[in-house]
N, C-alpha and C positions, 0 to 999 in steps of 0.2 A: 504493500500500500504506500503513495507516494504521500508526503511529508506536509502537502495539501491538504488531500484527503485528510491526512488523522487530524490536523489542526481547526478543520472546517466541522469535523466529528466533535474534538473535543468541547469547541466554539457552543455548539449547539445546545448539550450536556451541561454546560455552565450555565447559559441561558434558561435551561430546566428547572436547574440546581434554582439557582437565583429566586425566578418565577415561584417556585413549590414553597423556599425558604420565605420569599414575602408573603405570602396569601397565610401559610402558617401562623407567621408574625402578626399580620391584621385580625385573622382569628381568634388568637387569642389574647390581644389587646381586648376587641369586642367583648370575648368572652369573662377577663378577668382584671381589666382595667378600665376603661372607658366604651361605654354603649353608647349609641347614636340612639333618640326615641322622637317621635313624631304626635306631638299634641293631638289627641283623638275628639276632645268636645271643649266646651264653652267653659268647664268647668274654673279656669285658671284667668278667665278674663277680668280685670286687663293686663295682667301682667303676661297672660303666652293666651296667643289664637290657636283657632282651630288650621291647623296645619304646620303651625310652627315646628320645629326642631329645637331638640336638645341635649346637650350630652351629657353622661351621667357619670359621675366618680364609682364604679365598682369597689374599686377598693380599698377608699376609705374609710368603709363602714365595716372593715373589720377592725381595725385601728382604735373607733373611739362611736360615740352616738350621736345621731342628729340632735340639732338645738333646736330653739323655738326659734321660728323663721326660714328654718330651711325649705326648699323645696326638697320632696322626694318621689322617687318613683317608686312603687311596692307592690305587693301583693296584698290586697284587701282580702277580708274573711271571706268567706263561700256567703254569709248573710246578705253582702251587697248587691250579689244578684236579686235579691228579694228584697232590700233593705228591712232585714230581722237581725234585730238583737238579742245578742247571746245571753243577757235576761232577762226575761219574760216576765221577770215583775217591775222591771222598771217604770217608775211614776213618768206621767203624760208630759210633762215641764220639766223633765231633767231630758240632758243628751244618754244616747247610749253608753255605758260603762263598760261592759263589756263582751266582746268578738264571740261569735260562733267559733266551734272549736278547729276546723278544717279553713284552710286556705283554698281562696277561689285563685283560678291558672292565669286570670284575666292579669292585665297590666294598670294601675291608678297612680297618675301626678297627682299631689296637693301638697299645702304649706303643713310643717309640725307646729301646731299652737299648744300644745301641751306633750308633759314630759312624765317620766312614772314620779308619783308625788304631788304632781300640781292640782288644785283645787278648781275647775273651772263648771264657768256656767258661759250661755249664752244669752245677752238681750240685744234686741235690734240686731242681731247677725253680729254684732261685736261679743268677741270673746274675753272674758271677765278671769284671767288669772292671779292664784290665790288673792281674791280681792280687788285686784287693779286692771284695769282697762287692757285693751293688747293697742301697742301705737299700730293706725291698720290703715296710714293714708295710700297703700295700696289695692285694698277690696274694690268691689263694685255691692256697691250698699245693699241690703237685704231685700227691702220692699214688702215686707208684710207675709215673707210666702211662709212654706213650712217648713219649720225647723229655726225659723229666727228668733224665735224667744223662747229657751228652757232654762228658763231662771234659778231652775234650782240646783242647788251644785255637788258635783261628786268628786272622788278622787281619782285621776288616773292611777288604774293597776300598775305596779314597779316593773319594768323593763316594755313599759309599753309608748305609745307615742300617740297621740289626738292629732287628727289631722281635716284641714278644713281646706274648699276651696277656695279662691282670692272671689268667686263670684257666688257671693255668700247664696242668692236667692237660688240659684241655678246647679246648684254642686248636692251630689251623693256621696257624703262624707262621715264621717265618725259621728256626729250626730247621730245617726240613723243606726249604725252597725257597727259602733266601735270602737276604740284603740286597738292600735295593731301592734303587736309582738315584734320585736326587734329584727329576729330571725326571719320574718316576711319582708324586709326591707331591703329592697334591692341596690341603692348608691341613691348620694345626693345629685341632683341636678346644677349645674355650674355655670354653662355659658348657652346661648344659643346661636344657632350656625346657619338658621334659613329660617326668613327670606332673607337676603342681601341688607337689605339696611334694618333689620331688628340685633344682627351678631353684635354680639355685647356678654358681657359677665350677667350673672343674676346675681 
């Protein structure tokens, strides 16, 4: 075989190599560091639309827990499809306390406004921690619908997190079905990357 040939062979091979070693690489970034996620509903307005992009820290969340403010992306209880709380005697004026036992496969953004320990209630869609107001010139105001005022207050379960959307009237959120378990938390949300002039940090 002339000296060509094995160089245009080997040329090729390397190219393979290369190709296989990237797509690898992206893989599992994807998979264990940073995830791309694409805003599904209204839930997040005005801070993300419906289509927006966003990328997600994987793994920081092994590291340490979200704070109040973060955005995250997770796995909500199996309750959300139904919006049912995990209990059944919860009075009509308190938020849900706590998740059905089983995690649903779905994907849910929203903000963490509570943390395991915190005291919260809901009025007017503003959320009321241990006692004090949440600063929320982010929201899009409640409007009277349901779920904006459960005035009466409970404790987050310890290693769990309450989670609300920025579009208080419009969001299926722990209200309804819950704090969620740490372990269903998939990364913080960080920047966003589409459309063109929304990229920015969150």
């Amino acid at each position: 075989m002339a000296k060509s040939e094995k160089s245009a062979g080997g040329s090729i091979l390397e190219t393979v190599v290369i190709v296989a070693v990237a797509i690898g690489l992206a893989l599992a970034i994807q998979a264990f560091i940073v995830k791309p996620y694409r805003i599904p509903s209204e839930s997040m307005v005005p801070t993300l639309t419906v289509g927006q992009r966003v990328l997600v820290n994987r793994l920081g969340n092994n590291f340490s827990d979200p704070s109040v403010g973060d955005v995250v992306v997770f796995h909500p209880p199996s309750g959300s499809e139904s919006n049912t709380c995990g209990n059944p005697q919860k009075p009509e004026d308190q938020a849900c306390d706590k998740p059905t036992g089983d995690r649903a496969d779905v994907n849910f953004i929203k903000r963490v406004v509570g943390v395991g320990g915190d005291r919260i209630s809901i009025r007017d869609g503003h959320v009321f921690r241990n006692g004090k107001r949440e600063k929320d010139d982010y929201i899009r105001a409640c409007g009277g619908g349901q779920g904006c005022d459960l005035p009466r207050t409970f404790t987050v379960p310890a290693g769990h997190f309450f989670m609300m959307g920025d579009n208080r009237g419009e969001s299926d959120d722990s209200r309804f079905w819950g704090p969620v378990p740490k372990k269903w938390i998939i990364g913080g949300a960080f920047a966003t990357y589409w459309p063109p002039k929304r990229i920015g940090l969150l």
